[in-house]
C-alpha positions in Angstrom: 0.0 0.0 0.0 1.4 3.4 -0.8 1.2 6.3 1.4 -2.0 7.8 -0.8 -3.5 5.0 -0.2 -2.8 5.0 3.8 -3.6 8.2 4.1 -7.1 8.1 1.9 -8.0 4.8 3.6 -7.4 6.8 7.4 -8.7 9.7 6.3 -12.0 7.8 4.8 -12.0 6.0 7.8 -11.9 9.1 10.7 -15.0 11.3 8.7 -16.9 11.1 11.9 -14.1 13.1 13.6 -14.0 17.3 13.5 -12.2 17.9 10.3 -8.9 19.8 12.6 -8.4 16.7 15.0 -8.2 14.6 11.5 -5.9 16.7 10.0 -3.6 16.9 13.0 -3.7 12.8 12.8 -2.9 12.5 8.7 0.0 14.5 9.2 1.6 12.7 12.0 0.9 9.9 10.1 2.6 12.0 6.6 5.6 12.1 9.3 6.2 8.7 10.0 6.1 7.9 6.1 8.8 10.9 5.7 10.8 9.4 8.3 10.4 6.1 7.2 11.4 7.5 3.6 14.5 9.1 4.8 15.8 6.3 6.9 15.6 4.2 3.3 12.5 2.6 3.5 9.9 1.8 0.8 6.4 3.1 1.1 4.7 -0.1 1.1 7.4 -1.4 4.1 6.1 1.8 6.0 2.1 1.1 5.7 3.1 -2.5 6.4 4.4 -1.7 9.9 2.2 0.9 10.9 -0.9 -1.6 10.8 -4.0 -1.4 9.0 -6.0 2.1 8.6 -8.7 0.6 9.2 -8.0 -0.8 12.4 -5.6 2.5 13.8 -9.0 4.8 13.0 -11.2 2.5 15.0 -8.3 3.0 18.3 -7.9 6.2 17.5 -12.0 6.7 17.6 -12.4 4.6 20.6 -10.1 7.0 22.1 -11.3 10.3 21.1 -14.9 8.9 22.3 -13.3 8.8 25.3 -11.8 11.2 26.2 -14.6 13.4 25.1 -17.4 11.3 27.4 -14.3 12.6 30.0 -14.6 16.1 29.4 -18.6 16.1 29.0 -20.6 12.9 30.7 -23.7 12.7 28.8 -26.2 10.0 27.3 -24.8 10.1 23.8 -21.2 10.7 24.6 -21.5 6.9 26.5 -23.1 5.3 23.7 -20.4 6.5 21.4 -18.1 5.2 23.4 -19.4 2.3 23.8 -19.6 1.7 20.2 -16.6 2.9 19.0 -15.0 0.3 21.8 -17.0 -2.2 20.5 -15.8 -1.9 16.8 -12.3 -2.7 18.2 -12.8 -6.0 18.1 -15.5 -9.1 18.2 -15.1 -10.1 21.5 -15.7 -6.7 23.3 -19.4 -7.7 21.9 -19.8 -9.7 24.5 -17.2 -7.8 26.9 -18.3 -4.5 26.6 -22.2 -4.6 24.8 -23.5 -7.5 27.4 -22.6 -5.5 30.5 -23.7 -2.3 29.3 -27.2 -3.8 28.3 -27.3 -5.3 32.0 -26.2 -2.4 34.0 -28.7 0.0 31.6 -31.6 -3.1 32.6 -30.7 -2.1 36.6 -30.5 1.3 35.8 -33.7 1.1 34.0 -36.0 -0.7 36.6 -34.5 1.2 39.4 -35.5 4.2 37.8 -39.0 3.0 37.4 -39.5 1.8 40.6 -38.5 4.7 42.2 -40.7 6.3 40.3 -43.9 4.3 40.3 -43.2 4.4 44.4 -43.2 8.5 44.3 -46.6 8.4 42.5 -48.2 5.8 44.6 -50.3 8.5 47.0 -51.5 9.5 43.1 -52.6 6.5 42.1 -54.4 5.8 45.6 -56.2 8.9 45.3 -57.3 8.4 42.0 -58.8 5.1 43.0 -60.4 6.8 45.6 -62.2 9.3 43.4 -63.1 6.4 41.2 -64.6 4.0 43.6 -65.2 6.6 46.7 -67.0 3.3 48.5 -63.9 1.3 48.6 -61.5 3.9 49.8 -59.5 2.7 52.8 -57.2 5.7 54.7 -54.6 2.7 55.5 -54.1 2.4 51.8 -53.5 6.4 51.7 -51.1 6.2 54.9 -49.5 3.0 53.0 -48.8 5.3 49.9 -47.4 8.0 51.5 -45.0 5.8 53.6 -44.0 4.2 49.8 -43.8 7.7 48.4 -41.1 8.4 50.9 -39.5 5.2 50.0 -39.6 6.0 46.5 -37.8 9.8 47.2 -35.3 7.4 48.8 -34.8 4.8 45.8 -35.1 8.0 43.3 -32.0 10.1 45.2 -30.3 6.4 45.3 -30.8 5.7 41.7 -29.6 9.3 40.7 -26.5 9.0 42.5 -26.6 5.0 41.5 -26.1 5.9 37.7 -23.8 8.4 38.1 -21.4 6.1 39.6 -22.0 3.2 37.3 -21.6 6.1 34.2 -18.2 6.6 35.6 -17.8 3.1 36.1 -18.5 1.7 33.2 -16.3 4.7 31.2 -13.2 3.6 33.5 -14.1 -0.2 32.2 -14.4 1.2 28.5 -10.4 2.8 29.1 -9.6 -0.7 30.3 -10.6 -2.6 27.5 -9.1 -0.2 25.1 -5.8 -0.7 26.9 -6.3 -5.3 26.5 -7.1 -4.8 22.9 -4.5 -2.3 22.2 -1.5 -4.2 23.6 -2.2 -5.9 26.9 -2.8 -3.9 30.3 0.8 -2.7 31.8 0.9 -2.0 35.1 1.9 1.5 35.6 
């Protein structure tokens, strides 16, 4: 492969980065063919030992999803993560995707229970205007005790998912680290 074709085949391969943070990559990539070049070296013995494009853009991705879900913790900025750490290889399918669906199934019915707990004294009250001849005050003193048990599971779950967002972007850097070389001790 020649060094147009490297470089097309990178570039091609980082269009979902900002057009600057690619442009700073294909020349430090331009650099190691004109080193390469100068220390006697043909352009195809270059490409060969920098690796496939294809597979340098999806660690350099992984990476810059990364370090941006760093910088800004947000919904999306996970999920690209995620996927871009995903694409690095077919086992972090199961390694990365199968944990992340089981934490966000927690996550999810935490959420909901805390929730439908907050909103019991509601739905007790609406039963109450529905079928006034059935309505118990124990039910209503019930509700409110699980109302305050919901507040409780809904401030748990709140700070809940933000640890297991930082926890699961610290387990993301890990498997980038495995897949990229084996995990050094520093």
């Amino acid at each position: 492969m020649t060094k147009k074709q490297f470089l097309s085949r990178l570039d091609s391969a980082l269009k979902s980065l900002p057009a600057d943070e690619r442009q700073d990559i294909l020349q430090d990539y331009r650099e190691h063919f004109d080193i390469g070049l100068e220390k006697g070296n043909t352009e195809e013995e270059i490409a060969a030992s920098l690796g496939s494009p294809t597979q340098i853009a999806k660690e350099l991705l992984a990476a810059y999803h990364l370090e941006k879900v760093e910088t800004k913790t947000s919904t999306g900025n996970i999920l690209r993560a995620m996927w871009a750490v995903v694409g690095l290889g077919f086992l972090n399918l199961v390694f990365v995707l199968g944990p992340f669906i089981a934490l966000t199934g927690v996550m999810v019915a935490g959420w909901i229970s805390g929730i439908a707990l907050v909103l019991s004294p509601v739905i007790v009250m609406a039963d109450a205007i529905a079928h006034p001849e059935t309505f118990q005050s124990f039910f209503l003193f019930i509700s409110i005790t699980l109302c305050g048990l919901g507040f409780l599971v809904t401030v748990g779950m709140y700070i809940a998912t933000k640890a297991v967002a930082r926890g699961f972007v610290r387990y993301l850097k890990f498997n980038v680290k495995i897949v990229k070389g084996g995990y050094k001790y520093d």
